[in-house]
Structures are given as C-alpha cells and as structure tokens.
N, C-alpha and C positions, 0 to 999 in steps of 0.2 A: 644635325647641328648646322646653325646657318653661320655666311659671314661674319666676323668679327665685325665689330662697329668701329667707324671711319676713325683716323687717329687723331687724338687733341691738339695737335701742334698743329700750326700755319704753314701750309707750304705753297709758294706761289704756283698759280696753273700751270704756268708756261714749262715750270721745272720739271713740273711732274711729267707733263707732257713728251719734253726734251727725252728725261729718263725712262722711259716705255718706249718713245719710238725712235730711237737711237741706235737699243739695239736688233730692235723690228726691223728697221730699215737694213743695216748689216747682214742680216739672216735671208731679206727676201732678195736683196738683192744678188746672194751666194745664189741664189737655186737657179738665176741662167747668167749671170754675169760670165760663169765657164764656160758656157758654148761657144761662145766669140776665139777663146784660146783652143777650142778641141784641133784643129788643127795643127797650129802651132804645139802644141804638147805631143802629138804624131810624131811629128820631126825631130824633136829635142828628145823625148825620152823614148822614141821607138815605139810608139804604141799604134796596138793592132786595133782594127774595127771593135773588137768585141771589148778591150783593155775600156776604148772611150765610154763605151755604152757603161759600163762598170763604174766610172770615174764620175759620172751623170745620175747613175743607179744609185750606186752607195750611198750618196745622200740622201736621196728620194725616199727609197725604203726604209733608211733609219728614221729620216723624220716622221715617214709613217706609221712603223711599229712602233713609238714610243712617245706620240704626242699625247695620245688619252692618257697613259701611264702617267706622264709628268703633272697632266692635269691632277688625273688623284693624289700622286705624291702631294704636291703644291696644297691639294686641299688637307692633307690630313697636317704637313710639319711646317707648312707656312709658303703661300705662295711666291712673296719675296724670298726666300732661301733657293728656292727650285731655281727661280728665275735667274736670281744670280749667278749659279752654280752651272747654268745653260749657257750662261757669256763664257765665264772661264772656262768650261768647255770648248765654246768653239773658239775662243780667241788660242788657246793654245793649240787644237788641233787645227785652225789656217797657218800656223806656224809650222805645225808638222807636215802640213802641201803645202810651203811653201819650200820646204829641204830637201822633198822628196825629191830622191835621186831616180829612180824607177816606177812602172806604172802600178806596180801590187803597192808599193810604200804611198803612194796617192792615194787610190783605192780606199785603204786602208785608213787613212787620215778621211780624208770624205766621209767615210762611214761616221767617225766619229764629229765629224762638223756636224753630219744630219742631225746626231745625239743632242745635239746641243740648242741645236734649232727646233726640236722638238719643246724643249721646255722655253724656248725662247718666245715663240710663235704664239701659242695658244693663250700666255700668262700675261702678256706685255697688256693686251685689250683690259684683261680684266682689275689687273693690278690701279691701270688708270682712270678707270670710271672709278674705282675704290680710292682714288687718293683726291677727285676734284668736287667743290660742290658741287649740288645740282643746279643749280642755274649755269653751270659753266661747262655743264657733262657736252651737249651737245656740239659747242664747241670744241670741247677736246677731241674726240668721235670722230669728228667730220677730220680733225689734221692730221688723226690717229691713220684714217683711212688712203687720204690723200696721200702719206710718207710712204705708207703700206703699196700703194699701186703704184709710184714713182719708182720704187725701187725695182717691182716687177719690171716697168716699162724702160726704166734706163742701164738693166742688167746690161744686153748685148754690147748698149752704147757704150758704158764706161768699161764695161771688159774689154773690148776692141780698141777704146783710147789706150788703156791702161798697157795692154799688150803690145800695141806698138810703140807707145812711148819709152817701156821701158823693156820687160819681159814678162811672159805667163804667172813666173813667182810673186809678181807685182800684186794682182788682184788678192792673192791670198793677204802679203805682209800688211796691205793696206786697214786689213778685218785689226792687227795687234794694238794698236795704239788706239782704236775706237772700242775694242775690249778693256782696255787699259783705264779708259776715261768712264766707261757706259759701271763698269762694277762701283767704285763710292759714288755714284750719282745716282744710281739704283737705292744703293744702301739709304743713302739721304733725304730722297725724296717720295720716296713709294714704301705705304703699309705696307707690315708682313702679317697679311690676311690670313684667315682659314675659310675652311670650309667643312664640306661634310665631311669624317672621318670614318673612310669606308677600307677594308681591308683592299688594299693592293692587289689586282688580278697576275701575278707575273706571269703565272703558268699561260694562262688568256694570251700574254703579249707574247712569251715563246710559241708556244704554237701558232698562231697568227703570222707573227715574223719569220719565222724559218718554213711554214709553209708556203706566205708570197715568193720566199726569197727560191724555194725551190722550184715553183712552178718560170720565176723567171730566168732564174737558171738553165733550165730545160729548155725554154725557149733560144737563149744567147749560144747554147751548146750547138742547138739542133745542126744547121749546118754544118758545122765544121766537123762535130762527133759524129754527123750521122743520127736521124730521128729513130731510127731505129736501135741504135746504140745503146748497152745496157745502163749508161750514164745520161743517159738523156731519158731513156719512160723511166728510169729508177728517180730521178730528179722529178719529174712531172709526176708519176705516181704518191711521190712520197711527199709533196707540197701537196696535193688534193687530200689525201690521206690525213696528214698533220690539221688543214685546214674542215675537214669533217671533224675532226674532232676538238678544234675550236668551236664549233658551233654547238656540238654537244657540250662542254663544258659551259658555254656560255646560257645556254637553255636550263641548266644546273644550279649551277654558282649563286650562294647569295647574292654578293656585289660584282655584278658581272663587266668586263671590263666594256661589251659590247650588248646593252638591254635590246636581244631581239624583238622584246614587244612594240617593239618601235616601227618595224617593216610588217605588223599589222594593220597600219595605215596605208592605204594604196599610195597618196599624194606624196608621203616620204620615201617609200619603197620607187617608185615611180623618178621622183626626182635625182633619188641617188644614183640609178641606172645611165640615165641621164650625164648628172655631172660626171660619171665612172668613163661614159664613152665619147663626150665631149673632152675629158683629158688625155684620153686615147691619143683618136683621134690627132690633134692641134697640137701638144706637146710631141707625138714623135715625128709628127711632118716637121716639126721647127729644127729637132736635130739634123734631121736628114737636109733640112732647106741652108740651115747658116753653114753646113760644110760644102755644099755645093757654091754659092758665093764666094766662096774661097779656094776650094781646091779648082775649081773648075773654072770660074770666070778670072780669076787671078788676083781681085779685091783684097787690101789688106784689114786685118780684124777689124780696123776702124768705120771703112768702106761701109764693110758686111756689117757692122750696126748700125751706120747710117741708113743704107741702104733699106731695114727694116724697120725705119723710125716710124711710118705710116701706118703698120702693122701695130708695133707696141705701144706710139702713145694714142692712136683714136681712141682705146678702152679710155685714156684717162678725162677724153672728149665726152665722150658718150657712155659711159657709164653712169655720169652725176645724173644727164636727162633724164633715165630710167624711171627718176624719180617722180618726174612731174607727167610722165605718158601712162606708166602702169596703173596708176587710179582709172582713167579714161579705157583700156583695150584691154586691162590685167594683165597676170603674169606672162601667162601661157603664151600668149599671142607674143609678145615680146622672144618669150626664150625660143618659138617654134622659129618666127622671124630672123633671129640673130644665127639660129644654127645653121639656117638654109643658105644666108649670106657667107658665113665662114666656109663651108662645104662648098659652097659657086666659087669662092676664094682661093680655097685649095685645088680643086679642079681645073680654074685657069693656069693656078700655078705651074701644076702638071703638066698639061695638054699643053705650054708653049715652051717648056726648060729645053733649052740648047747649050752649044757652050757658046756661042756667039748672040743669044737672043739679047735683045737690048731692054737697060731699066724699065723704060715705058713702055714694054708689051708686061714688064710682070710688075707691074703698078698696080693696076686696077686689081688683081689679085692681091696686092698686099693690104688696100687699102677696102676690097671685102672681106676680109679676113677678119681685120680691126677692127669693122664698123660693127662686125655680126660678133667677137668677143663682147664689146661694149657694152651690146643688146643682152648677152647671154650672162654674163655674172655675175650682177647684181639681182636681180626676179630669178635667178634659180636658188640662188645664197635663201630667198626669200618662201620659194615653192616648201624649202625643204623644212623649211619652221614654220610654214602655213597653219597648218591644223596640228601643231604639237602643243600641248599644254606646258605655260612656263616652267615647271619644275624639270622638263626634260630638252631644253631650249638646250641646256651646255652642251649634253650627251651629243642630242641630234647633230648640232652643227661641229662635233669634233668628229662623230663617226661621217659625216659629208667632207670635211677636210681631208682623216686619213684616205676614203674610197679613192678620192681626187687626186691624190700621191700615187697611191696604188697604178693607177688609170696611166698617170705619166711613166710610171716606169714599167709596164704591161707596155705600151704603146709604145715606148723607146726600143724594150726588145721585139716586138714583133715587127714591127716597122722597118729595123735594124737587121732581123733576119729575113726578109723580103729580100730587102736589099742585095745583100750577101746570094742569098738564093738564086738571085738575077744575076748572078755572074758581077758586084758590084765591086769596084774597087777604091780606095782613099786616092784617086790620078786623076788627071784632066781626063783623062781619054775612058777612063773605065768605069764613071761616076755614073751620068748622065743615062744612060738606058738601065741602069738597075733604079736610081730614084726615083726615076716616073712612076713606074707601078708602085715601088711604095708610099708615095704622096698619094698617089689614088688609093689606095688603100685607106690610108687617113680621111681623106675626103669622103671615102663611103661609111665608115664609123661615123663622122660625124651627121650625115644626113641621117644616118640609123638615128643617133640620139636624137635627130629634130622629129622621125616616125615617131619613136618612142615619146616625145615633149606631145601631141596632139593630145594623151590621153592623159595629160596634167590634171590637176583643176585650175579652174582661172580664179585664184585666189589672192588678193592684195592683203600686204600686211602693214598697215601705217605706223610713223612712229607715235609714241606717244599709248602703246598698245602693246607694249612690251615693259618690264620691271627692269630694273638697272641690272640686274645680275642678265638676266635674258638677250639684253639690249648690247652686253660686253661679251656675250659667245656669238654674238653676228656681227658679219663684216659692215663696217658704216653701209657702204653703199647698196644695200641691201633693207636697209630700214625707207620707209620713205618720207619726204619730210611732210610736217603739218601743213592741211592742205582743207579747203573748206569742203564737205561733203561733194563727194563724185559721182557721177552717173555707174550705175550696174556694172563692173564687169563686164566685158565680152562674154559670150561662153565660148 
C-alpha cells in the first residue's frame, strides 16, 4: 500500500513547516545539549565515570533500537499519531530528568526521551514533504535541514548557557512547554499519512536492542568488573549471541525489521561501515573532550561550548558547499577528504591537551575537526542511497541512522573505558594522561573509516532524481541541488 494522498484542506507552508521542525529541532538538540551539563551532574547527583556514559547511552540506544520500529508503526496506524505520541513521550519524560534525584532515575528517564525521539526523528522529514505542495517541497527540505543541523551544532552552546544560567534541570524543563505547544500544532497542521502495512518486527527490535545493549555493557563494565569477570564475557557473549540471532531472524522474517539484502551492495555495505566508525570515532572523543574543558582547564559549561563553537558550527558552513563540489570530485573524494581532516583534527587535539595548553594551540584542531565533519555528512548520507532503488530509499537511510547511533554509543564506551583503563579520573589532576590515548584512539577509528571511504564508489546523487517519498528518508543536505550537467566524477 502506498501513501495516502495529500490532505484537502489548505495549510499554509510555513505551519506545516513550524510543526515537523519544532519538534525535530527539540530531539536533536537533546542528543548533546547534555554533555555541556555532564560535569556539573557529577557533582550534584554524584555521579561516577560509568553513571555519565549511561546518562549519554540511554538515549542513543533507545533512539537506536526503535527508530525503524516507529517508522513501521507510523506506516501501518498513521504517521501523524506515532509522531505525536513521540512528543508526549519525550516532553514527559524531560520532565522525569528533570526530578531526577539520582543517576539510575536519570538513566532511566533518558532511556525513555530516546523513546520518543525515535518516533520523533525519522517521521518529522516525512510527514512534511507529505503536508507541502510540490513547488514549495524544496523549500521546506532545505529549513527542515537547516533547523535539523542548528540544533546539532548549538547543543553544547545552549546547554552550557542554559547550565550556567540557571541549573542542569534547566535544559531538560526547557523540552515541556515546546512539547506542550509542538502536540495541537502537530495535530493541526500535518496529515495523518500511511504507508505500507507491514507486520511490526518486535522480536527483530528486542533482539537487536538487548544485544547492542549487552555488548555495551560489557564494555562500560569491563574495567571496573574486570574483563574477565563472569559479568563482563556473560554481557559480551550474550549481546553477540542475541545479535546472531537477529540476523538469523532477519534473513527469515517476511517483513524484516532490517532487509539484509541491502548489504549485497558493496557501496551501501561499505558506506555504512564507514558512517558506523566515523561515529565512533568523533562522538566518543567529544565526550571525553567537553569534560576535559571543564574538569581540567576550569571553563564554565558556557565557556566549554563556546569554546567548541569552531568545531560544531563549520558543519553548518560547509556542509551546504558539498553541494556544489560533489558534482565536480564526487562523493568519495569528499568523504575520504573530510575524514582525514577530522582524524588530523583529533590528533592535534590529543598530542597538545595539558592542563595549562592555551585555546590557540587546540584551535586549529577544533577548526579541522569541523571543517572534515562538513565534508563528511552530507556525500556519505548520499554514498549510502547511491545505488539503492527508490522503493528501498526509507529502509536504507533508517538502517544508516540506526548504525550511526550504534557507532556513538560503541565509541562513548570504548573510549570511556580506555580512559578509566588509563588510570583516568573526573579531577584536574587525574584527567589529562588517561584522555590523550583515548582521543588517539578516536582519531585512529576515524582514519580507519577514511581507509575504508577509498574503496567507496564515486557516486553523485542529484536532486531532482529522487521521488518525494525517497527524497523525505534523506537528510536535505545530502541531496544536491539542481545543477547543469557536471564533468565525470573523479574516480
């Protein structure tokens, strides 16, 4: 069954608009607006090394495990219903971190924000291309994309405003009153679409989730239990174990939650490896980078997002260009380019942290870091729907979103357990020789994923070469604009 046909009734662009990215914007900006507080939450509620990575995790995972889910949901009872039920989700559960008195009642709340962000994330793109005409789509797209990356890029900032203005609880209560407002403007403005009605994989998403969740486990344990520890290979054995037999089910299953025939393409297989260790990588050097900023150089949250404004807005520099170079060099060249910049980025990073090194020795790192993000997001979004046939456009680029969750919170605990491993501790004095190695560590994941980007294709995907449904499971910046025929590809 395909989409419902658009709705009869007039609704102006801007609203529709508003309504999709409103509560887009809220959800992206949760997934690192917290780092700027990880600190400060140390202190207030006691929390250990392994509590924060948890408090970071819990959302990441959930929104992993259960973004494809909400997608089917969404298509079989109405993607307007899903979506809504994603807001009050999470507007109630930022309410439940924002009480939380303890690091497990956090935890625990986070889990369930991720919940919510799951159905929030995937539905918001598609709902809006489904409510605007087409002559207006591409406008919508493009402010869809830009709210979308603002919020990534001014996470730290307004968390680290928000935190020192008021307190850690602040960023969360902030989420209530834009849950409050985003639910009847949702209802008002945006069809309640379908789509294919395909039987719900649950078993698919339990196995999947409680196997990442134990292999990360096993990781966050290992030091402190002991890698030897019958709770640490029983955790690790028993997530490898669970996630075999995801894959067997999913080779099974009619309506599979994860269509392995997908990774019979090298270019998709290839690219997802790829974004899997580029989010590695970059997301757990940032954990480990904003608490150094703070515990160690003595910067307040606000500082430490200032501080890293170089880093998180050049993406929103240099991601639109993408658009007008990837015709002329192709993808590949771009994403090989962007990864070796971020890896030289994190590397400086590393090689100069002190507790007394000055802003302008870890500049130039911040600002190759950002420049090679820019390069990489957009032509990898794009490598991974290269050679996929529209009909499997949604699938591919939700299983590319969940890996990339995956990837952060893989790379949070192993990075995290490095650190620990190194004798690291949350003090001025105890930080700085455990984070070095684990920022190098990040740094060489990510040059892995630039090895691995050589053997891409150099594949360009213009717009205008995409169907409205295909066009709404890719992030804007990923499409490229209308452009008059371009010279070959690089190879």
């Amino acid at each position: 069954m395909t989409a419902s046909a658009p709705p009869t009734r007039r609704i102006p662009v801007w609203l529709a608009i508003l309504a999709a990215s409103l509560p887009m914007f809220m959800a992206t900006l949760d997934n690192l607006v917290v780092t700027s507080a990880l600190p400060v939450i140390h202190e207030d509620l006691g929390a250990s090394v392994e509590d924060l990575q948890w408090i970071t995790n819990a959302y990441t995972l959930a929104f992993a495990a259960l973004m494809l889910l909400a997608v089917g949901i969404g298509d079989r009872f109405g993607r307007r219903h899903v979506f809504v039920v994603g807001i009050a989700i999470f507007t109630v559960a930022s309410a439940l971190c924002a009480v939380s008195g303890d690091p497990t009642a956090l935890i625990a709340a986070r889990a369930l924000e991720g919940a919510g962000a799951a159905a929030i994330m995937p539905l918001s793109l598609t709902l809006l291309v489904g409510s605007v005409p087409d002559r207006a789509r591409s406008l919508a797209i493009g402010v869809w994309g830009g709210v979308s990356g603002l919020g990534v890029a001014l996470g730290p900032l307004i968390g680290g405003a928000v935190v020192e203005g008021w307190n850690w609880q602040a960023i969360f209560w902030l989420n209530v009153p834009v849950g409050v407002i985003a639910v009847p403007l949702a209802l008002a403005a945006l069809p309640n679409a379908l789509g294919a009605r395909l039987r719900a994989d649950v078993i698919g998403v339990l196995l999947a989730g409680l196997g990442v969740l134990g292999i990360v486990f096993g990781v966050v344990r290992g030091n402190d239990a002991g890698w030897g520890s019958g709770q640490v290979v029983g955790a690790l054995v028993a997530g490898a174990a669970l996630l075999a037999a995801f894959i067997v089910r999913e080779a099974r299953t009619s309506a599979p939650l994860l269509p392995l025939r997908l990774f019979r393409d090298r270019g998709f297989t290839l690219a997802n490896a790829v974004a899997t260790a580029f989010s590695f990588g970059t997301f757990g050097a940032v954990f480990i980078l904003i608490q150094f900023l703070q515990i160690v150089q003595g910067n307040t949250p606000l500082q430490a997002g200032v501080a890293t404004m170089p880093w998180t807005l050049a993406p929103m520099v240099i991601a639109p260009l993408t658009g007008f170079i990837a015709p002329r060099v192709g993808t590949r060249a771009l994403i090989v380019g962007g990864l070796v910049l971020l890896s030289a980025g994190l590397f400086e990073i590393a090689l100069t942290m002190s507790a007394d090194v000055g802003y302008g020795v870890l500049l130039p790192g911040f600002l190759l870091a950002g420049v090679g993000m820019g390069l990489v997001f957009a032509p990898l979004s794009t490598a991974v729907l290269a050679s996929m046939p529209p009909e499997d456009h949604a699938k591919a680029s939700g299983t590319n979103s969940t890996l990339r969750e995956i990837g952060i919170a893989l790379g949070i605990a192993v990075l995290t357990a490095v650190f620990t491993g190194a004798g690291g501790h949350l003090t001025p004095t105890g930080y700085v020789s455990a984070a070095q190695p684990a920022v190098v560590v990040g740094a060489g994941v990510v040059l892995l994923a630039a090895v691995l980007a050589l053997f891409l294709p150099s594949g360009v995907l213009r717009r205008g070469a995409l169907t409205p449904e295909a066009e709404s499971a890719l992030p804007t910046q990923a499409v490229l604009p209308d452009a008059a025929p371009a010279p070959a590809p690089a190879a």
